[in-house]
N, CA, C and O atoms as CSV, one atom per row, in Angstrom:
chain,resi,resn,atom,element,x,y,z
A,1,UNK,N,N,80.512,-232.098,-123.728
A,1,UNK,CA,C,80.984,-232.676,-122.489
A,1,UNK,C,C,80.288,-234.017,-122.258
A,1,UNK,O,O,79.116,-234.272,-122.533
A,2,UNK,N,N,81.122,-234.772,-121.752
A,2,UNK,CA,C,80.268,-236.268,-121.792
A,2,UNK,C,C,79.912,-236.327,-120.124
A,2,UNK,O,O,80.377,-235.746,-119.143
A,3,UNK,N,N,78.705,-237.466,-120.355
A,3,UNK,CA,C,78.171,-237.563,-118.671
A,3,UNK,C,C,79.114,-239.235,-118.191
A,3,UNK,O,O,78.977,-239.726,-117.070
A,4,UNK,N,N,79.991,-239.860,-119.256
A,4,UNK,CA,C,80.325,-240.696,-119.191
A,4,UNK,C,C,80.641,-241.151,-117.643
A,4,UNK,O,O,80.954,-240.373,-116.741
A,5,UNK,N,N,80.469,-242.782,-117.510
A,5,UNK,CA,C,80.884,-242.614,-115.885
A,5,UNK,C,C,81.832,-244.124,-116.230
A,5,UNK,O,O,81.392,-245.043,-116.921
A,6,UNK,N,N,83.137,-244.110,-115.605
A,6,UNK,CA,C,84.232,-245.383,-115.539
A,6,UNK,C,C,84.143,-245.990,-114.171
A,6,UNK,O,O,84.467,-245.347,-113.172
A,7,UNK,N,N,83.673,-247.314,-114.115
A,7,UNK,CA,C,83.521,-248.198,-113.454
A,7,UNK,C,C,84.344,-249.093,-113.455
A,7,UNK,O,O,84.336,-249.628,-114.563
A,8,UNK,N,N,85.344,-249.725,-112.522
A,8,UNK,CA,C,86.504,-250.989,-113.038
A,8,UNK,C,C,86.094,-251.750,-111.266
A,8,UNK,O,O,85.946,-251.294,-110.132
A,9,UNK,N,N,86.047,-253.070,-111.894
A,9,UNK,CA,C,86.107,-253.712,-110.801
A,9,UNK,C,C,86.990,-255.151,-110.545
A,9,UNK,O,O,87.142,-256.223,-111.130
A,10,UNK,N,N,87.367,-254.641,-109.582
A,10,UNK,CA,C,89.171,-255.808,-109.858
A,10,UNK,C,C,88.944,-256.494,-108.151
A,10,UNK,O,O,88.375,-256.173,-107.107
A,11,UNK,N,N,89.921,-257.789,-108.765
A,11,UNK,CA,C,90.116,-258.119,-107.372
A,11,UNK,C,C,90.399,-259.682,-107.912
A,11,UNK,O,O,90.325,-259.866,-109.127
A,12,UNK,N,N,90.709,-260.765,-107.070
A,12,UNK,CA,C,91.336,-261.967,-107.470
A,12,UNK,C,C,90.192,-262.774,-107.947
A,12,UNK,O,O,89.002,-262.865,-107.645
A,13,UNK,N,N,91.104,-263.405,-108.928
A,13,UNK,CA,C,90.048,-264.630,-109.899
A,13,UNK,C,C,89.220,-265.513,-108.997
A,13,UNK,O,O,89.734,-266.066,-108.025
A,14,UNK,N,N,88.187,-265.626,-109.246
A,14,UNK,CA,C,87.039,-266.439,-108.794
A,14,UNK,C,C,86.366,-265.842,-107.998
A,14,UNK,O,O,85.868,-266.591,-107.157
A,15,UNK,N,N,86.053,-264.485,-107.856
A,15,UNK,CA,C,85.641,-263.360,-106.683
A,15,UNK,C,C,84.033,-263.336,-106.798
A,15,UNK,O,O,83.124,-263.134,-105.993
A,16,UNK,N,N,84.119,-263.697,-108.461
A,16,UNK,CA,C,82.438,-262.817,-109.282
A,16,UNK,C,C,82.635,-261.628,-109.400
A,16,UNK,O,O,81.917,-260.887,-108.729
A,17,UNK,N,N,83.535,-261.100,-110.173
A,17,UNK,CA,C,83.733,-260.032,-111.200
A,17,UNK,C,C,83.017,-260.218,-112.622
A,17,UNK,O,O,82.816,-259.226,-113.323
A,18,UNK,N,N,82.648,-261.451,-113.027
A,18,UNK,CA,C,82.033,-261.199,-114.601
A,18,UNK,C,C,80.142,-261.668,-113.810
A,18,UNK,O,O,79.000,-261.609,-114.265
A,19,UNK,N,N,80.605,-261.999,-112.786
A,19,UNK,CA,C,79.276,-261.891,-112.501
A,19,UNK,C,C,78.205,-260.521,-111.896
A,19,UNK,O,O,76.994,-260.341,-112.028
A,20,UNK,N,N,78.984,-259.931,-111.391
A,20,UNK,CA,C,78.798,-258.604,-110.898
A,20,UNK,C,C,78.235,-257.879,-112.327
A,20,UNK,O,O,77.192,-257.245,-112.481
A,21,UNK,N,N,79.386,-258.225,-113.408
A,21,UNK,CA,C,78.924,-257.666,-114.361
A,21,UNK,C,C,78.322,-257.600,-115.147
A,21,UNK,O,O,78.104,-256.611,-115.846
A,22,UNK,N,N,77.697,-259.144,-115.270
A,22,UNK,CA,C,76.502,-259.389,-115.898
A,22,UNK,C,C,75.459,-259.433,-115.483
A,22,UNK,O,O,74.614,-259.859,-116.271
A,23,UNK,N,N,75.051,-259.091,-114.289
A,23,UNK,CA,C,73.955,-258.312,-113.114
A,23,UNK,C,C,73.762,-257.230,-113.574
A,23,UNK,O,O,72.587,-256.952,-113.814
A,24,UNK,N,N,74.811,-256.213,-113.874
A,24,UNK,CA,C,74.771,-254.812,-114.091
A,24,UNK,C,C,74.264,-254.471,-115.618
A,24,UNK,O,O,73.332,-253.689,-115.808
A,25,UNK,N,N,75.008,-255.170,-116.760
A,25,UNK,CA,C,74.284,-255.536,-117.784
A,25,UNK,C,C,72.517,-255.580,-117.792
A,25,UNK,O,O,71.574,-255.001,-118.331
A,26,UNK,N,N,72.713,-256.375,-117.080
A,26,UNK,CA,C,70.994,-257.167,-116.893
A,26,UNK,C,C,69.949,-255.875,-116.472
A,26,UNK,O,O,69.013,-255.531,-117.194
A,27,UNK,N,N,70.284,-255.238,-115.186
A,27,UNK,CA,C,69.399,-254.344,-114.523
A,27,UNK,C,C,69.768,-252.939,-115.151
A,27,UNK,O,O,69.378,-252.051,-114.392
A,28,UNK,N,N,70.331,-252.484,-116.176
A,28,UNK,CA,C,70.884,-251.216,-116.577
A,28,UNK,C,C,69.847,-251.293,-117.646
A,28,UNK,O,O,69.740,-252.241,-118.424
A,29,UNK,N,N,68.774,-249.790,-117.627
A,29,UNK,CA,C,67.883,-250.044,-118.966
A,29,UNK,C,C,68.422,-249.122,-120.294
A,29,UNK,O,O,67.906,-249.066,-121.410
A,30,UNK,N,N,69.354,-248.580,-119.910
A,30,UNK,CA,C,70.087,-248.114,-121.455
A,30,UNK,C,C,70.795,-249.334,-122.428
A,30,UNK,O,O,71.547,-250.234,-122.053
A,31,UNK,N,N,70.371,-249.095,-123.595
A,31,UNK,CA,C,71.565,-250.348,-124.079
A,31,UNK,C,C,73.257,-250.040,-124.038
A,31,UNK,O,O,73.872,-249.005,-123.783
A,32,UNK,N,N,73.677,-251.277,-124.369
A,32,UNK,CA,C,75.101,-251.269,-124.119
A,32,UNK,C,C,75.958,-252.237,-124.516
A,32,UNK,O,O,75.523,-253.388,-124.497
A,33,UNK,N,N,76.928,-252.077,-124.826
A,33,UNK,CA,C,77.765,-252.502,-125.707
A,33,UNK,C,C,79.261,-253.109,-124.904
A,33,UNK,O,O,79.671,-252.892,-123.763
A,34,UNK,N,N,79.649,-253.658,-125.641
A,34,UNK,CA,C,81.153,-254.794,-124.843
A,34,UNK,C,C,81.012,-255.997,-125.008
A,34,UNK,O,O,80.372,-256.507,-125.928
A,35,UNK,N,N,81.760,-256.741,-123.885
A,35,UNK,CA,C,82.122,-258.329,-124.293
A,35,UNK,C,C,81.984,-258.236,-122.616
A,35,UNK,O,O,81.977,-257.263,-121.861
A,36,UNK,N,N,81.887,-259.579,-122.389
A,36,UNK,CA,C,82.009,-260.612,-121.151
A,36,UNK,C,C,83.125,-261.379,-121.491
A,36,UNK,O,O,83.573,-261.127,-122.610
A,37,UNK,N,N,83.898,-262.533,-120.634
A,37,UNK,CA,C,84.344,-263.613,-120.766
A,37,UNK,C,C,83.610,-264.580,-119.684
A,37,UNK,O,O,83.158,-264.190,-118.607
A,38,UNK,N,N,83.581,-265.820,-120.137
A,38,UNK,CA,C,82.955,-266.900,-119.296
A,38,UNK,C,C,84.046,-268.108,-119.512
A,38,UNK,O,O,84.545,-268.456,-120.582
A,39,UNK,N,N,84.252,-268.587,-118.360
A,39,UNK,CA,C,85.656,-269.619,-118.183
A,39,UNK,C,C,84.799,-270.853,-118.619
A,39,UNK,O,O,83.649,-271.014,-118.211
A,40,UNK,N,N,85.601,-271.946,-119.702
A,40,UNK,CA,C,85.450,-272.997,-119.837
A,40,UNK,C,C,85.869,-273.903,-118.716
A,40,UNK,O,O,86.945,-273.548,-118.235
A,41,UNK,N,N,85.331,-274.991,-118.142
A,41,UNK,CA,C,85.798,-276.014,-117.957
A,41,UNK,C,C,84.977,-277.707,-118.397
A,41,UNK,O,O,83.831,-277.939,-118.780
A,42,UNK,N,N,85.877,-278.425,-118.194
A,42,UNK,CA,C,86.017,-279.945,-118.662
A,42,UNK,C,C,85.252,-281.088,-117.722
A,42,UNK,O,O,85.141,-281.108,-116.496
A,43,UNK,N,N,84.879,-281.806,-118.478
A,43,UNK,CA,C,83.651,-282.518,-117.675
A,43,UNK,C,C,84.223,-282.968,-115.911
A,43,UNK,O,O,83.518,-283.534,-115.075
A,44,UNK,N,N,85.353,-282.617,-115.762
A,44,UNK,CA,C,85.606,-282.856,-114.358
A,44,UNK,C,C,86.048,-281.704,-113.505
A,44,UNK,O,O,86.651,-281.902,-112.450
A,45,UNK,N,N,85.680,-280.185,-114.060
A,45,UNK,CA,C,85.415,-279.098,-113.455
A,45,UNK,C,C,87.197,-278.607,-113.577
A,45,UNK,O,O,87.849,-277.976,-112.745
A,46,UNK,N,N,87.450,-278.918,-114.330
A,46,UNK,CA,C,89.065,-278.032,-114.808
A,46,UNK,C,C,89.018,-277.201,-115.821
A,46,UNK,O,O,88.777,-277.423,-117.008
A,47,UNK,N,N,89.309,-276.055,-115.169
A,47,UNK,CA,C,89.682,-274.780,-116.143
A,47,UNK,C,C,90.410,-275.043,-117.842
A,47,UNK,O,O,91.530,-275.518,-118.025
A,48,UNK,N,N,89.806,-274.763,-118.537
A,48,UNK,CA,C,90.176,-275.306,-119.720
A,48,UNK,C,C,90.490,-274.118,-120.605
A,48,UNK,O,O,91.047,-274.159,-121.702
A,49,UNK,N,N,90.125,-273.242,-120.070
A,49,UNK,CA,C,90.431,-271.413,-120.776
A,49,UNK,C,C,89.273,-270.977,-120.737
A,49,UNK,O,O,88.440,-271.440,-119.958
A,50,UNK,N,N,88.988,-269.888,-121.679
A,50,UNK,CA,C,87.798,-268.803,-121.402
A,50,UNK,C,C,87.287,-268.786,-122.972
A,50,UNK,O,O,87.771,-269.265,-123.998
A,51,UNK,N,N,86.054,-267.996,-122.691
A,51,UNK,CA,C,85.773,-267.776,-124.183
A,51,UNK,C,C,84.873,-266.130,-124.015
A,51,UNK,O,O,84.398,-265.613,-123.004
A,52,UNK,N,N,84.899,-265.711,-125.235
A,52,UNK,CA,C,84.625,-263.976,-125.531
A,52,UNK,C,C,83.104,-263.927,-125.693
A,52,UNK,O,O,82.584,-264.945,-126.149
A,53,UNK,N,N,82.357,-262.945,-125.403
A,53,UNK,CA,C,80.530,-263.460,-125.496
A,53,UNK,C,C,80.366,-261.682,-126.238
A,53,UNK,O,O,81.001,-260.857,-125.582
A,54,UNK,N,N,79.900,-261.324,-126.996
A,54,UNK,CA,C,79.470,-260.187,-126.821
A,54,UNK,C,C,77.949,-260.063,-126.169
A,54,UNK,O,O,77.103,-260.951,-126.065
A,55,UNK,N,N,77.881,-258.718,-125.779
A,55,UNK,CA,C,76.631,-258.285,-124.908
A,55,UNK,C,C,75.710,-258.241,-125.839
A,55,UNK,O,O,74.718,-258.967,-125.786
A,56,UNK,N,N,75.926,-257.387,-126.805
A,56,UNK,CA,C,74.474,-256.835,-128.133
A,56,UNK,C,C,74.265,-258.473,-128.874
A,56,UNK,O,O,73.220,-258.492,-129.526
A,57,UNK,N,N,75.067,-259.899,-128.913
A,57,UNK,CA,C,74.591,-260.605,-129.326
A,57,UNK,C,C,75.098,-261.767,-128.615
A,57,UNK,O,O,76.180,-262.153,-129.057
A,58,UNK,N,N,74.650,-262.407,-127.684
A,58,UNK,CA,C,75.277,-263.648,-126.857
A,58,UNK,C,C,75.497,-264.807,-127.507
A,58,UNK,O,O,75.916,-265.776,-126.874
A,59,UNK,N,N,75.160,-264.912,-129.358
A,59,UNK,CA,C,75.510,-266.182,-130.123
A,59,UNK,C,C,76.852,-265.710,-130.678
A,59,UNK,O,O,77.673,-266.439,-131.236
A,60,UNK,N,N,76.994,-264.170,-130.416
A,60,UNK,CA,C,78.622,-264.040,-130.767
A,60,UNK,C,C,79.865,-264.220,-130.021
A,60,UNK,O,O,80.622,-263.403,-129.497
A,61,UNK,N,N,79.891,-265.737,-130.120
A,61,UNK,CA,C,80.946,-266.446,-129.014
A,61,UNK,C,C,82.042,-266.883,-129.205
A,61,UNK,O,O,81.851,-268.084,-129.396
A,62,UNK,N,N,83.166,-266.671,-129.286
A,62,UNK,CA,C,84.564,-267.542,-129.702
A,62,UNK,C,C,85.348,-267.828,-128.593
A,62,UNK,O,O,84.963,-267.395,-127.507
A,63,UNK,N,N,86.601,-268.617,-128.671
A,63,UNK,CA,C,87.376,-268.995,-127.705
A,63,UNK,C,C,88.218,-267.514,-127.679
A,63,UNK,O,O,88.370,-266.629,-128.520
A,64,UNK,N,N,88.715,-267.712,-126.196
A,64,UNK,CA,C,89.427,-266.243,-125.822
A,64,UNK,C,C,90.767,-267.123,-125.816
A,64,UNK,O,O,91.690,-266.956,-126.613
A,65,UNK,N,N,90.732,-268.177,-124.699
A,65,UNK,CA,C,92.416,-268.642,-124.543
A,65,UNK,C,C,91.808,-270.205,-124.309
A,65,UNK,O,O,90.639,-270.494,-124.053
A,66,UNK,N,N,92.841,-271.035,-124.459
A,66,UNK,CA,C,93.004,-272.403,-123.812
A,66,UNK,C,C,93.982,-272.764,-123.694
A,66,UNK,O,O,95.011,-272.341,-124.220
A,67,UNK,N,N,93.786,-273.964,-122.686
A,67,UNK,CA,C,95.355,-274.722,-122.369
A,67,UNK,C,C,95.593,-275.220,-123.426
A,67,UNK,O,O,94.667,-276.013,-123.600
A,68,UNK,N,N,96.300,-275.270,-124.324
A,68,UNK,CA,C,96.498,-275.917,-125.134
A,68,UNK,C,C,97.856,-275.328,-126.075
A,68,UNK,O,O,97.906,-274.461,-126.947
A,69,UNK,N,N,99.101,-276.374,-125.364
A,69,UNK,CA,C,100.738,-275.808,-125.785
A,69,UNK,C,C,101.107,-276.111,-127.529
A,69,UNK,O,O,102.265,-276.020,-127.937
A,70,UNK,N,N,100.017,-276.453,-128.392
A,70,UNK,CA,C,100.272,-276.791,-129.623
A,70,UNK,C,C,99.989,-275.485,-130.021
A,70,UNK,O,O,100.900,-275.033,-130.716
A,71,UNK,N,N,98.789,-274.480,-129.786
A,71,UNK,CA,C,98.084,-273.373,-130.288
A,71,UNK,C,C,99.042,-272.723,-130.239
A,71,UNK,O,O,99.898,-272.955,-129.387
A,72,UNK,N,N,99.199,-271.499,-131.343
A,72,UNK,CA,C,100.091,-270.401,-131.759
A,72,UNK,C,C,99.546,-268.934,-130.743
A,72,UNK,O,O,98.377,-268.820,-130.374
A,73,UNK,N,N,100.140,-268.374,-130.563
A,73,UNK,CA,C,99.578,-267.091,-129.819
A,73,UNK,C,C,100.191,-266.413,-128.525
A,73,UNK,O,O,101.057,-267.114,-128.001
A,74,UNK,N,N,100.094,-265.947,-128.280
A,74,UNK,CA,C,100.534,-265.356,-126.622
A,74,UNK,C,C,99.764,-265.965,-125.553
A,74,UNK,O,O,98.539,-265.941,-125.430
A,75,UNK,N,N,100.781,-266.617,-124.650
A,75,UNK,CA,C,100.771,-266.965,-123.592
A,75,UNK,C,C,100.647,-266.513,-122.085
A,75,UNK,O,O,101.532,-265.854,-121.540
A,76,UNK,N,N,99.882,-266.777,-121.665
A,76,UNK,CA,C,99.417,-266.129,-120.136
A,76,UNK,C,C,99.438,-266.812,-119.252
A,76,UNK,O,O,98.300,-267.139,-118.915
A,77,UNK,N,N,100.760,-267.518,-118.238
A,77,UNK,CA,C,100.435,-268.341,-117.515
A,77,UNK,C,C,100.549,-269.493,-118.548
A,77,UNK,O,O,101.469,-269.494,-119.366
A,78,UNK,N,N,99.503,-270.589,-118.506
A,78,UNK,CA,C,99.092,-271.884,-118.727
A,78,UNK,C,C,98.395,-271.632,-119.913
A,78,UNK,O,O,98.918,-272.336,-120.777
A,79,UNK,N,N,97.055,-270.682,-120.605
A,79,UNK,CA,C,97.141,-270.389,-121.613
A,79,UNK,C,C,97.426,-269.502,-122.298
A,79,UNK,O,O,98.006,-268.436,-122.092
A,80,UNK,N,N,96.813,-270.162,-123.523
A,80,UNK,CA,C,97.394,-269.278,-125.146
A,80,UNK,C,C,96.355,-268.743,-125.498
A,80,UNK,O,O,95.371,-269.376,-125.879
A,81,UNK,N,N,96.442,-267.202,-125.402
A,81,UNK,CA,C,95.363,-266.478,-126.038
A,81,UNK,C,C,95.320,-266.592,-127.427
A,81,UNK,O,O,96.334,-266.785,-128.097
A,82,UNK,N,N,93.847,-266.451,-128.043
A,82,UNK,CA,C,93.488,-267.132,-129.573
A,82,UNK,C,C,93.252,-265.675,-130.266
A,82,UNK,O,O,92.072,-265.423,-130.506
A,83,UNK,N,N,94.192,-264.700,-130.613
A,83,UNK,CA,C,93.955,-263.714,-131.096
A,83,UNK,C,C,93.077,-262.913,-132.131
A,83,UNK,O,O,92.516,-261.818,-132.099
A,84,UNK,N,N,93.237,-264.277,-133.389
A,84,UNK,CA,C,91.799,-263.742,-134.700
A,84,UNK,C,C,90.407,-264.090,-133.655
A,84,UNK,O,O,89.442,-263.377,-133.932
A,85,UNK,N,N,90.219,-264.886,-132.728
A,85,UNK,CA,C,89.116,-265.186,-132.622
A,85,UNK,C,C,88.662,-263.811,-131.403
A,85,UNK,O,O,87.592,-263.240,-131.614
A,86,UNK,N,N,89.265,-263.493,-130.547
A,86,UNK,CA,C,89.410,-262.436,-129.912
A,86,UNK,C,C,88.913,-261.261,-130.323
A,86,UNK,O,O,87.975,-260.593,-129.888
A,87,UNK,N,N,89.917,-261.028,-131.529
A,87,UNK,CA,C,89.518,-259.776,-132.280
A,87,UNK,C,C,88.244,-259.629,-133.007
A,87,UNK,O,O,87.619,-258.577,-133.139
A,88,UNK,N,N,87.873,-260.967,-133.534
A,88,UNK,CA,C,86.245,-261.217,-134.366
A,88,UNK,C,C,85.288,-260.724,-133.542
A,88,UNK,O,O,84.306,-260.265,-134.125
A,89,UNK,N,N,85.285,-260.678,-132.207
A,89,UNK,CA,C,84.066,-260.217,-131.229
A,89,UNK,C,C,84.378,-258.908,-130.797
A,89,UNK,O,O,83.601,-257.996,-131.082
A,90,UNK,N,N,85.807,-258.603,-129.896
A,90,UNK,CA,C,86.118,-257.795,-129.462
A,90,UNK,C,C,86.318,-256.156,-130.292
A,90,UNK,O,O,86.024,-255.071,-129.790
A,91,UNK,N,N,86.803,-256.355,-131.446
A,91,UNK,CA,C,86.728,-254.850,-132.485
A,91,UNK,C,C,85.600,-254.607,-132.582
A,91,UNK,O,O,85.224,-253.555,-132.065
A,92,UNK,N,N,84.489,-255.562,-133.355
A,92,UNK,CA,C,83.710,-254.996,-133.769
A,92,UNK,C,C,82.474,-254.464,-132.507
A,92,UNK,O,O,81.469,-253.806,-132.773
A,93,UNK,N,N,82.770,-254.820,-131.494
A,93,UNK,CA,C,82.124,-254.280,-130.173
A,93,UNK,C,C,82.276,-252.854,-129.732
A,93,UNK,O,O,81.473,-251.960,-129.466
A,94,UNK,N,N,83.885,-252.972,-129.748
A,94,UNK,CA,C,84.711,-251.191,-129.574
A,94,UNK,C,C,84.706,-250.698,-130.663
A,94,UNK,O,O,85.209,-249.627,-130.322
A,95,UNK,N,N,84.539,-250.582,-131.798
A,95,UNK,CA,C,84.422,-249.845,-132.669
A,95,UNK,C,C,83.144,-248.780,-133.001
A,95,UNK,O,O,82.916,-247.593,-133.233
A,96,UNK,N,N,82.442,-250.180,-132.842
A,96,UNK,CA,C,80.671,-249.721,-132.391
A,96,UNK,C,C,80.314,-248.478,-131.776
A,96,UNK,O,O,79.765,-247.435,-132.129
A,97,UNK,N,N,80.939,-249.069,-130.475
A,97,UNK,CA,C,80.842,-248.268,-129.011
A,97,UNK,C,C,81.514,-246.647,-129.565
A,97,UNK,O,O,80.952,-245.565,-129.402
A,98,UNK,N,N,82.570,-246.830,-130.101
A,98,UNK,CA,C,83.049,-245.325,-130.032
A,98,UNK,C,C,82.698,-244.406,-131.284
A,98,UNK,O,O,83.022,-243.224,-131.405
A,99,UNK,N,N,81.833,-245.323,-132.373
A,99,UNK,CA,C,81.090,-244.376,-132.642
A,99,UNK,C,C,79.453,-243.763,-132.651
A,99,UNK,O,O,78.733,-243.214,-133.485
A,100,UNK,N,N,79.359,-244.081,-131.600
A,100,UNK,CA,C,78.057,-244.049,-131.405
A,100,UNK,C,C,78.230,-242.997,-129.665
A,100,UNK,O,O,78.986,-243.179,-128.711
A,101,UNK,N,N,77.279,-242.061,-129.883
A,101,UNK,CA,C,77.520,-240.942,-128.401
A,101,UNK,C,C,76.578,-241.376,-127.539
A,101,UNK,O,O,75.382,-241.666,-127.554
A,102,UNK,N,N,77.669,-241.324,-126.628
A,102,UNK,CA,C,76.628,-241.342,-124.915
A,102,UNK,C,C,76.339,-242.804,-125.070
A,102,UNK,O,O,75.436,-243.223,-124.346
A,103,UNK,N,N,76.792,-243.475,-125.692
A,103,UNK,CA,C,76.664,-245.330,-125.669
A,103,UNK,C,C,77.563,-245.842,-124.290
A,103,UNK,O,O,78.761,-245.623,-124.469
A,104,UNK,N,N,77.295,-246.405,-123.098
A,104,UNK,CA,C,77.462,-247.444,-122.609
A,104,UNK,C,C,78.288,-248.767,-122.902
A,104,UNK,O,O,77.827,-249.674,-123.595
A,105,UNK,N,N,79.375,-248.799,-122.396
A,105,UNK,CA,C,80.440,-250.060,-122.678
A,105,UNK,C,C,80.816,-250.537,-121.617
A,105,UNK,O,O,81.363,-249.828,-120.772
A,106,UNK,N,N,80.594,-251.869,-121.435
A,106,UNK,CA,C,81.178,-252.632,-120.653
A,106,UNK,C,C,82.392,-253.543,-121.229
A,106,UNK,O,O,82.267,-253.858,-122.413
A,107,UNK,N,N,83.588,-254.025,-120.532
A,107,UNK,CA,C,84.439,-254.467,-120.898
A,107,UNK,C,C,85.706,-255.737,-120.160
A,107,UNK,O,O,86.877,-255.650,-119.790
A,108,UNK,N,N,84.702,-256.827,-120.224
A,108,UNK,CA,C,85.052,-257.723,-119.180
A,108,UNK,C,C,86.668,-258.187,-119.420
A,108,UNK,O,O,87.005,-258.379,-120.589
A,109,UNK,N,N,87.345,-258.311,-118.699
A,109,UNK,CA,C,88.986,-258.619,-118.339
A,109,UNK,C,C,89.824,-257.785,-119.419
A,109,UNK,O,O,90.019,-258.030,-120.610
A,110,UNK,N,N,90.243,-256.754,-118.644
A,110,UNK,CA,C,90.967,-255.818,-119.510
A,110,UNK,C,C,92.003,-256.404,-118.419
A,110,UNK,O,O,91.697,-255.698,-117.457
A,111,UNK,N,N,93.000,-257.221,-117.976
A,111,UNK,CA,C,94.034,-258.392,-117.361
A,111,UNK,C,C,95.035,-258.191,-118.419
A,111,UNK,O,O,95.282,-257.319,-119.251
A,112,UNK,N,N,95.726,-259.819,-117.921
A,112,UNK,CA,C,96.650,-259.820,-118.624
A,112,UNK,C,C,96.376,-260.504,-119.834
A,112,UNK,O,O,97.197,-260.454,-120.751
A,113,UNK,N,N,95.083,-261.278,-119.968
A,113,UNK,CA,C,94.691,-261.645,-121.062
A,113,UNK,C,C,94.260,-260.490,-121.872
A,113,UNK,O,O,93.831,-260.662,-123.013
């Protein structure tokens, strides 16, 4: 039987939802496993897309989406999610996580991205 506990915290963009969650990260002394996203923007404070961070290593960073209508991929709105780069952080995080018991996962924007 697992002691597992599901936590989701939603509510409109720019609220501090990945901040909430990287508080919780921070002060939680079990380790733990998942991804964050952290929004890019451009030297004049415009949203430029997001990018993927994992938790167990914060140099494991790729682009999640950007504005950018040349890039191949699925579209959300304004951007284009970057799928190989997505998946390079994001599998090997959940894969981790589910085999390993009683491990801790966090899992920033399970959205429409």
């Amino acid at each position: 039987m697992s002691n597992r506990v599901n936590i989701l915290v939603t509510g409109q963009p720019g609220i501090g939802k990945t901040t909430i969650i990287k508080n919780l990260y921070k002060r939680l002394s079990s380790p733990m496993l998942g991804f964050y996203t952290e929004e890019i923007r451009d030297a004049n404070g415009v949203r430029m897309g997001f990018d993927i961070i994992s938790f167990e290593d914060e140099n494991n960073r790729q682009p999640l989406a950007r504005v950018n209508p040349a890039e191949r991929g699925p579209k959300v709105g304004k951007y284009t999610v970057l799928l190989p780069q997505f998946e390079s952080v994001a599998i090997p995080c959940l894969r981790k996580a589910i085999t390993q018991d009683n491990q801790s996962v966090i899992i920033d924007e399970i959205g429409k991205i």
